[in-house]
DRENPA-3360 file (N, C-alpha, C; in nm, 2 decimals, always signed):
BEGIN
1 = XXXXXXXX = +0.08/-0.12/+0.00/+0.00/+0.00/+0.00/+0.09/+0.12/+0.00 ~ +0.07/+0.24/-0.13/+0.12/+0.34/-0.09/+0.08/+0.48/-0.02 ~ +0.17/+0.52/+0.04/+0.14/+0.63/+0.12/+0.20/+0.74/+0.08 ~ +0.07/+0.85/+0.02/+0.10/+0.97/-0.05/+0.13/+1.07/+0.06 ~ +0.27/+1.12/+0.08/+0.29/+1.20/+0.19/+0.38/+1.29/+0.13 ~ +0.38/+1.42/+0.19/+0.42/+1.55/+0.18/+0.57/+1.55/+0.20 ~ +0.68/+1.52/+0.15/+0.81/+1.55/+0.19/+0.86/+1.63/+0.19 ~ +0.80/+1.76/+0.19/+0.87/+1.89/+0.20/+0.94/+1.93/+0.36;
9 = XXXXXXXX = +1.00/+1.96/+0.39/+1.03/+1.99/+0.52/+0.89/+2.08/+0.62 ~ +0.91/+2.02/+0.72/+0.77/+2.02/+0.84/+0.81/+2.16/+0.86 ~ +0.73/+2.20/+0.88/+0.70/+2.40/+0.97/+0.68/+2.37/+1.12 ~ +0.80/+2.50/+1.22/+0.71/+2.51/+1.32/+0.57/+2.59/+1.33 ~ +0.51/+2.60/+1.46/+0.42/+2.65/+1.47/+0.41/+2.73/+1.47 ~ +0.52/+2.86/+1.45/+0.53/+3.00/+1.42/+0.56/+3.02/+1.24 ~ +0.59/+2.93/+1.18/+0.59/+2.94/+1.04/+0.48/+2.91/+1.00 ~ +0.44/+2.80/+1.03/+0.25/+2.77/+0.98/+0.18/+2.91/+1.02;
17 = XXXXXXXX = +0.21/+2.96/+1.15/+0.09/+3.09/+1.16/+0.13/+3.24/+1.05 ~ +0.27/+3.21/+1.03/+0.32/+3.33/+0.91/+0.27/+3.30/+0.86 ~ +0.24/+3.15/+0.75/+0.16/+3.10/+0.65/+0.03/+3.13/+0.64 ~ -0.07/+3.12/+0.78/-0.20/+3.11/+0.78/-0.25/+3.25/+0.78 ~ -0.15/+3.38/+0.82/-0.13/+3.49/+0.90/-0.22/+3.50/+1.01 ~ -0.21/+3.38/+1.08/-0.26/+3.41/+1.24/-0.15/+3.47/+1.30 ~ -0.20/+3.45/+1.44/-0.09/+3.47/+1.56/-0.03/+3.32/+1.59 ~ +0.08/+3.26/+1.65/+0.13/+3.11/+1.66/+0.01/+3.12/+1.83;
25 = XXXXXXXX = -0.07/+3.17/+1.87/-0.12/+3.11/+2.00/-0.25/+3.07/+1.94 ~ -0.27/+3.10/+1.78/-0.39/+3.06/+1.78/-0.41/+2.90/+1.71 ~ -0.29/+2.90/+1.65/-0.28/+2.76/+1.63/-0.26/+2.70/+1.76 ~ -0.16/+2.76/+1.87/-0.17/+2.66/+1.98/-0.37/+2.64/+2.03 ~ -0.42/+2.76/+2.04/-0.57/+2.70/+2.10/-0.64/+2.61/+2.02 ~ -0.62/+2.61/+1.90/-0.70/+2.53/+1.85/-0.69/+2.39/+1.87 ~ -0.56/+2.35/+1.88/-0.52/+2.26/+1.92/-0.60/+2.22/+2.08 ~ -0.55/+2.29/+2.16/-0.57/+2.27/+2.29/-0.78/+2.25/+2.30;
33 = XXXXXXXX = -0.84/+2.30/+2.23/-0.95/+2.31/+2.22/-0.98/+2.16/+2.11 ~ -0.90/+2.15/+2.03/-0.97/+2.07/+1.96/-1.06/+2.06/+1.83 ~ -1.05/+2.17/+1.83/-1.11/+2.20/+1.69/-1.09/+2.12/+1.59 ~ -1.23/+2.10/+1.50/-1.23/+2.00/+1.43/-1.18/+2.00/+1.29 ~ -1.18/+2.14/+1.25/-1.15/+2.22/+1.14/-1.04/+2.25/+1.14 ~ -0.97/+2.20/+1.21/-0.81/+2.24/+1.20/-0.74/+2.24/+1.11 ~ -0.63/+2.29/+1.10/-0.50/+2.27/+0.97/-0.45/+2.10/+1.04 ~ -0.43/+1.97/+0.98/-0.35/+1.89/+1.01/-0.22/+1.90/+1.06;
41 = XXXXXXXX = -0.19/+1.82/+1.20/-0.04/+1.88/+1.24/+0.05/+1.71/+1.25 ~ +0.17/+1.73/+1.27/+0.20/+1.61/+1.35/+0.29/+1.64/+1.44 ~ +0.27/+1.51/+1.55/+0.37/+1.55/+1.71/+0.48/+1.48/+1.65 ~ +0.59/+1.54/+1.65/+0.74/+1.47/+1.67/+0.80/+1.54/+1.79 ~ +0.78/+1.37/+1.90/+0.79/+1.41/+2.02/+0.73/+1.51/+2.11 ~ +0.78/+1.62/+2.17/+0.68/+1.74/+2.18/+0.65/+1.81/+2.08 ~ +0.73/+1.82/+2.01/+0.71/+1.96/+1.89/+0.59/+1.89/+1.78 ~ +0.54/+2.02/+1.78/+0.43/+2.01/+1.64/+0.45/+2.07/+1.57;
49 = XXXXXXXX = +0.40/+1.99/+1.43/+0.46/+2.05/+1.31/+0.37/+2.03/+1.24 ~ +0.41/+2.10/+1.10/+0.30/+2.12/+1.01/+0.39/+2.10/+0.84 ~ +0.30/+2.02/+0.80/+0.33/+2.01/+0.67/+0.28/+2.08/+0.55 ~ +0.39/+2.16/+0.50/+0.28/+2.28/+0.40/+0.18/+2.28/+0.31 ~ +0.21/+2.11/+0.23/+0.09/+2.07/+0.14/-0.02/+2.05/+0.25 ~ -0.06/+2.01/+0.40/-0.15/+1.99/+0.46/-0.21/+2.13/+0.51 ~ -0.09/+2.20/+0.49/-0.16/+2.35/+0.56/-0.24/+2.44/+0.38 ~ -0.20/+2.41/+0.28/-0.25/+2.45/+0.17/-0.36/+2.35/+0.16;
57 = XXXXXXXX = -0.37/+2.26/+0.16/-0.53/+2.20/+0.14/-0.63/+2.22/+0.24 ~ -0.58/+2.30/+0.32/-0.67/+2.34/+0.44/-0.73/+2.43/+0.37 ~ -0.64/+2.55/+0.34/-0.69/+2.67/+0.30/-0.74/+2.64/+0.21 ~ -0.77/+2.54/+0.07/-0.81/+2.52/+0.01/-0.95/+2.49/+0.03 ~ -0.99/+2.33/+0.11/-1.11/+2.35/+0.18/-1.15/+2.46/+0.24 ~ -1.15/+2.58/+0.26/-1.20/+2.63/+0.38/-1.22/+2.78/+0.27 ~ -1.22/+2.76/+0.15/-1.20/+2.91/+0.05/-1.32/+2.93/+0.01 ~ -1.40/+3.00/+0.01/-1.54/+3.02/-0.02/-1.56/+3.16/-0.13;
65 = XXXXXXXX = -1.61/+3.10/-0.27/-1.66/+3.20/-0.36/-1.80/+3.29/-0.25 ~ -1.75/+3.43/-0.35/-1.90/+3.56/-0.28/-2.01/+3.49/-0.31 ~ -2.06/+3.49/-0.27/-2.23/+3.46/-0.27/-2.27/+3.33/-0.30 ~ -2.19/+3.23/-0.27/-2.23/+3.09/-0.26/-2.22/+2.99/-0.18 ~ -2.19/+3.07/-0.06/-2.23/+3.00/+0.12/-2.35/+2.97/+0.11 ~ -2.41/+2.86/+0.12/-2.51/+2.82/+0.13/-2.53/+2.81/+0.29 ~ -2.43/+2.80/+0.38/-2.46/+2.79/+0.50/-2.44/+2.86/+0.60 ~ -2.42/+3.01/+0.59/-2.44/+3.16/+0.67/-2.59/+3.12/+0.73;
73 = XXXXXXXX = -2.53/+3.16/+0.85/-2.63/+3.15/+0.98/-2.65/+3.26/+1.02 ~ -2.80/+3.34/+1.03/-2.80/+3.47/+1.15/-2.75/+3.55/+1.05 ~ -2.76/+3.58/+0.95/-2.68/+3.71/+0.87/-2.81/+3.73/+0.79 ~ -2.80/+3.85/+0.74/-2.90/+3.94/+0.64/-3.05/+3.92/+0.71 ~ -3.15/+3.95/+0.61/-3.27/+3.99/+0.62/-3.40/+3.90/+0.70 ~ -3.29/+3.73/+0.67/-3.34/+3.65/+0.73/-3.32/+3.60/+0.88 ~ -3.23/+3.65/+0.92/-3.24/+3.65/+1.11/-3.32/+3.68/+1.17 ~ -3.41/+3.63/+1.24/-3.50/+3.68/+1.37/-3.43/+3.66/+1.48;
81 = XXXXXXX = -3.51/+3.80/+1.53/-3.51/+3.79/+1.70/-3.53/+3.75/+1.83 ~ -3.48/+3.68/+1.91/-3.57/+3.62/+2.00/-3.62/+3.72/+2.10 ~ -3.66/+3.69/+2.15/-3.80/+3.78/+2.24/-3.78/+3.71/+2.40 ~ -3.74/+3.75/+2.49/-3.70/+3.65/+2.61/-3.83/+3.72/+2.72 ~ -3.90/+3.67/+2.81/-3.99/+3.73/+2.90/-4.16/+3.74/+2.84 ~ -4.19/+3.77/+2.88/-4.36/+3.74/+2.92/-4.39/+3.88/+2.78 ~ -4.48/+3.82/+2.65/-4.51/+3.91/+2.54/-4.58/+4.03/+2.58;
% end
């Protein structure tokens, strides 16, 4: 079986966030949170790393044409309000 893998040299977690232009704490929360949408990382040993083709197919998934989110929540004309307490 083969295994299609990235051999480019791994990123720390301050180069992935140059890449991503986050801050490197926000890759660390996501992590620590868990998020399920994450960029793909791997542990060597303590350190975590990031592989660039994994961190470019992220941004890939995650790239959205104007006006064809089908799944915006709570935005525009269609949001209602809730009403809390006795009408």
């Amino acid at each position: 079986m083969a295994i299609d893998r990235d051999l480019s040299p791994l990123m720390s977690t301050s180069q992935a966030a140059t890449y991503l232009g986050v801050a490197p704490g926000t890759l660390r929360v996501w992590r620590h949170l868990g998020r399920h949408d994450q960029p793909a990382y791997v542990k060597v040993g303590r350190r975590v790393r990031y592989a660039p083709g994994e961190l470019a197919r992220w941004v890939t998934t995650r790239t959205e044409q104007p006006g064809t989110n089908t799944q915006t929540k709570n935005c525009g004309p269609q949001r209602q309000q809730r009403r809390r307490g006795p009408q």
